[in-house]
N, C-alpha and C positions, 0 to 999 in steps of 0.2 A: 504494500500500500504506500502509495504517495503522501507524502503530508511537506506546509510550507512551516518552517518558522521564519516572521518576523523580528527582525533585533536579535540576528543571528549570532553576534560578538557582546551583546549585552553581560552582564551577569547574569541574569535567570534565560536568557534565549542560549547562551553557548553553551550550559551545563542539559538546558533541557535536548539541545538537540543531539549530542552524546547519548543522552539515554534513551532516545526513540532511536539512531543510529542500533544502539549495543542493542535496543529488542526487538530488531530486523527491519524497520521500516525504511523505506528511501526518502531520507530529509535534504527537501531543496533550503537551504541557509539562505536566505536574504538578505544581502549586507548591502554596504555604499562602498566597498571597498572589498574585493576577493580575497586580497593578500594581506587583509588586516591579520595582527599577530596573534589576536583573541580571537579566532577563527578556529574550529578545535576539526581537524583532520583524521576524516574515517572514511574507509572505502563505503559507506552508506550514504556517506555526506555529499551532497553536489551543491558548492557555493554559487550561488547566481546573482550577478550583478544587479541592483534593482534598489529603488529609493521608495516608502507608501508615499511619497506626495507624489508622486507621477502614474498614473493609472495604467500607462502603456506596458512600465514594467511589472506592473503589478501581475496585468495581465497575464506576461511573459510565463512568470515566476510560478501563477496557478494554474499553469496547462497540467492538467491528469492527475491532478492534487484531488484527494476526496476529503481532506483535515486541512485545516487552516489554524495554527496559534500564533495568535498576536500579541508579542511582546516588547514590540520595539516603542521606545517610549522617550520622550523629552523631559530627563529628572534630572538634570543639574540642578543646583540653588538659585543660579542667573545664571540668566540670557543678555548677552548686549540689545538684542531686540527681543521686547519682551513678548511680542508676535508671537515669537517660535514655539512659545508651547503652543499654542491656540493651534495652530497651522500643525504644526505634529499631532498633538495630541487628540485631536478633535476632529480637523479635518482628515490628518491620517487615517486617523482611524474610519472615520466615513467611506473614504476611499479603500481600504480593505473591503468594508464589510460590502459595497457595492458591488467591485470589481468580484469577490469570491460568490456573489448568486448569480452574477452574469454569467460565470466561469461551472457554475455548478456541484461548488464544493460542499460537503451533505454536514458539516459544519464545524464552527469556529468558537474556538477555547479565546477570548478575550483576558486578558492583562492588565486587571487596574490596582487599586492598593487601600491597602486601611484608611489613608490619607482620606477620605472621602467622606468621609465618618468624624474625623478628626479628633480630637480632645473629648476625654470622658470625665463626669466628675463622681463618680461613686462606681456604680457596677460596670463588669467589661458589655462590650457593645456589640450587639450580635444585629443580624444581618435585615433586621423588620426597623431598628433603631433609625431612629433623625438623627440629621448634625445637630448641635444643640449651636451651633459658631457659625459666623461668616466666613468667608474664602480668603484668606489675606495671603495664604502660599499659591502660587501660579500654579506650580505641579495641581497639588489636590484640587483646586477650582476646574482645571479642564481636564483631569481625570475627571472627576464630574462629570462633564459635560460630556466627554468620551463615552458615557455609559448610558447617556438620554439618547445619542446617537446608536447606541444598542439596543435598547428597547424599541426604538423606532423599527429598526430593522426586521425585532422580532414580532412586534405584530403585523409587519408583512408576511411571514410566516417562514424566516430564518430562522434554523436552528444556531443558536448562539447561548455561550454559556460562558457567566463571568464570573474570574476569579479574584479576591483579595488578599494578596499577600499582608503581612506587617511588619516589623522591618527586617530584613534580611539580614543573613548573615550566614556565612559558610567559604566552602575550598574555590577562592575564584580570584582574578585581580583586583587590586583595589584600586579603584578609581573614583570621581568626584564622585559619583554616584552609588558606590559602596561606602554608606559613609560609616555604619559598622566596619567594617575592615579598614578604614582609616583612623578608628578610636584604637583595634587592635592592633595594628602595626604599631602607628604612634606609639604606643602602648609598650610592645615589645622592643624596639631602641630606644628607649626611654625620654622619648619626646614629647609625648603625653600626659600630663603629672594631673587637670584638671578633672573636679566633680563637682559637678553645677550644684550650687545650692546647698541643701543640706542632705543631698544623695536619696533621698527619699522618693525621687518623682521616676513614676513609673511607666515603663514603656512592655510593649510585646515581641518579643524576640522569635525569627522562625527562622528553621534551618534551613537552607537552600537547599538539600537533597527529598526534605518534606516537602518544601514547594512543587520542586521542578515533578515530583511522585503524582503531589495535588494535579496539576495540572493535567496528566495525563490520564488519572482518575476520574478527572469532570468534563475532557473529553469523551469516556465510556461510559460514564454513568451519571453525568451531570445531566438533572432537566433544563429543558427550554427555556430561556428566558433569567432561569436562576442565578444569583449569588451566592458565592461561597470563603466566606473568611478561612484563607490559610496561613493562622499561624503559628504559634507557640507558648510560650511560658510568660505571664506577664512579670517583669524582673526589675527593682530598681538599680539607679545607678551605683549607688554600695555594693549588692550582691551582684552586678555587674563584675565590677573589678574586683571584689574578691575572690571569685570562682574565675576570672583570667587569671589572680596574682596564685591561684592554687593549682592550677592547672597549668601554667609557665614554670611556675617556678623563678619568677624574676619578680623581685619585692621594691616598689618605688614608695617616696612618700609622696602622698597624692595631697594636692590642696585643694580647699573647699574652696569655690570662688562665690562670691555671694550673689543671688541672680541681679539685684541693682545694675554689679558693677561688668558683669556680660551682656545687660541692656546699653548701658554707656559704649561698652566696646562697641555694639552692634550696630549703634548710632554711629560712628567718627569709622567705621566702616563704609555707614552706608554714604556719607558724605563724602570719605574717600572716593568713592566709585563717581559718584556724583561731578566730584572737583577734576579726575583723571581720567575714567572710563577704565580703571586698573579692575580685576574680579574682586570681592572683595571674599573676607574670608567666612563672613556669618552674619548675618541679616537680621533687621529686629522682628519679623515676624516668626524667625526660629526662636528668637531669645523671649519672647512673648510664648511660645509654646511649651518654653521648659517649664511654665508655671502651672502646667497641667497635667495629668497621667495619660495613656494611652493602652486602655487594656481593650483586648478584642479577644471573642469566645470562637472559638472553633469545632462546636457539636455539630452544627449543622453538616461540618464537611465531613468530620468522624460518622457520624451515622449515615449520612447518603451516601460519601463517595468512599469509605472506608481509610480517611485520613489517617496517616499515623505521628507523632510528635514525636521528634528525639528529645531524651532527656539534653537541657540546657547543659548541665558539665560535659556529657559527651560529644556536643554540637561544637562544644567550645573546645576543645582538646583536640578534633580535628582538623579548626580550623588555624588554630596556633602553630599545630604543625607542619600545614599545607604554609604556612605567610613565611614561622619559621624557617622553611626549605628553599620557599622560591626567594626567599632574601638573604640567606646563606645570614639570619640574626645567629650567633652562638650563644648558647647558653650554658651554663657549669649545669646547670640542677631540668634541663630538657627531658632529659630519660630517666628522671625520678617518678617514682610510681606514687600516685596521687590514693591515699586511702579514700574509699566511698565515702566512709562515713564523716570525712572532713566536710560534704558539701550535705543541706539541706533538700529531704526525702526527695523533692520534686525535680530535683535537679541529678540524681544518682541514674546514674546507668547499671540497669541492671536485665537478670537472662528475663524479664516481661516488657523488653524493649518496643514490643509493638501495642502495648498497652495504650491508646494516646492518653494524655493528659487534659481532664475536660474544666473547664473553669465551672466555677462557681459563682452563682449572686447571693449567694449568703454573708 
């Protein structure tokens, strides 16, 4: 069987297309670029040159494709033209979902994110929930809007079915877009010392190999029309860096930064950009978000699609040692064997690994 990934060099499209490659299927890769270096090489794989804002190659790219996932996505922090989400993310994605019923493909795994949902103030947010916030991140407002352009579709009577990651993290490059993997690099050459606030504010952590799993799940057994939150363990930033500093093995002292004074950075940032057109490094609508948790529940996708959740130490012990390797970090205490019982129940890897881990509104 034929299937297309978009955002074939992505983080979640390079790893996903590997694993439809490894379970026989013939993955055409859609990139802007063939010879990109996060281009992952398999005799299953055929890279084909092709951009979603042009619908000619769109075309190209879904000749004999019966699956369509679309994950190619506009998630930087900034854009010099702030267009480009809107035009990626919206319009692209129009342009997929058009071009794949012209084309006849019998349907398409969609790619949007927790970000949608945004900030929770008590229990985690499952998939019937409102935003309780306005849009002030470009990303989540036209992932948003990405997903009105799905439902459109599907009451033409496309099969389409979408998925919500929450934030990522696992074996991949770090790029501006991995921004988990730039807390743990950082992290690991000991560049990294900062924990917002009083470490307390919580986010949802999901494994990249549970995603990229998800996804291929909700293409077999996702219904029409549906969402499906794929993510993980809701984790604050304390038990963040202590289950890295336990699983490294590399001990920093970490400063509290107090969130005021990373509102003030994020200001004389954004003014920087302003004054020079330079990226800047942290915006104040992220620094306004630290002031909220981010839990999102994943039953939905455990019961319908048969999701499964790696434990958090073990998601993270992976990926220390995937960043570890490809950064050639040395460590004295790397191949120290980390006791279970040092990390909290939920976080333990153990032989009921396929157990997922279902939140709670209690």
């Amino acid at each position: 069987m034929k299937v297309l990934v978009t955002g074939a060099t992505g983080f979640i499209g390079r790893r996903l297309t590997l694993a439809l490659a490894t379970a026989g299927y013939e993955v055409k890769a859609l990139c802007r670029n063939t010879g990109h270096p996060y281009l992952i090489k398999h005799q299953n794989i055929e890279p084909v040159l092709g951009n979603i804002l042009y619908k000619q190659s769109l075309a190209r790219a879904m000749q004999g494709c019966t699956q369509v996932y679309h994950t190619a996505a506009m998630a930087k922090i900034w854009c010099r033209n702030p267009d480009d989400y809107h035009e990626t993310n919206v319009n692209g994605t129009h342009n997929v979902l058009e071009i794949a019923g012209a084309a006849g493909v019998r349907k398409v795994v969609y790619t949007s994110t927790c970000g949608v949902w945004g900030p929770t103030i008590k229990h985690p947010i499952t998939e019937n929930d409102p935003r309780i916030t306005g849009f002030p991140i470009a990303y989540e407002r036209t992932k948003y809007l990405a997903e009105l352009e799905v439902r459109n579709f599907v009451k033409q009577g496309m099969d389409v079915v979408t998925v919500n990651p929450s934030r990522v993290y696992g074996e991949g490059p770090v790029t501006d877009s991995n921004t988990v993997g730039k807390m743990i690099s950082g992290y690991l050459k000991g560049k990294w010392r900062i924990i917002p606030g009083n470490g307390e504010q919580v986010a949802n952590y999901a494994f990249l190999d549970d995603v990229v799993n998800g996804h291929i799940a909700a293409m077999n057994l996702g219904i029409t029309g549906e969402r499906y939150i794929l993510g993980g363990h809701d984790i604050s930033f304390n038990d963040f860096f202590e289950t890295l500093q336990l699983v490294s093995g590399k001990q920093l002292n970490m400063i509290r930064l107090p969130l005021p004074v990373i509102d003030l950075y994020s200001r004389l940032e954004w003014l920087k950009t302003r004054l020079t057109g330079l990226s800047p490094m942290f915006l104040p609508e992220f620094a306004e978000r630290l002031k909220y948790d981010q839990k999102y529940c994943s039953n939905k996708a455990v019961t319908q699609l048969g999701y499964q959740i790696t434990p958090f130490a073990e998601g993270m012990r992976q990926t220390v040692n995937y960043i570890q390797g490809s950064a050639g970090i040395k460590n004295k205490k790397q191949d120290q064997k980390i006791p279970e019982k040092s990390f909290a129940p939920e976080f333990q890897h153990s032989k009921n690994h396929q157990k997922a881990y279902l939140c709670s509104n209690n």
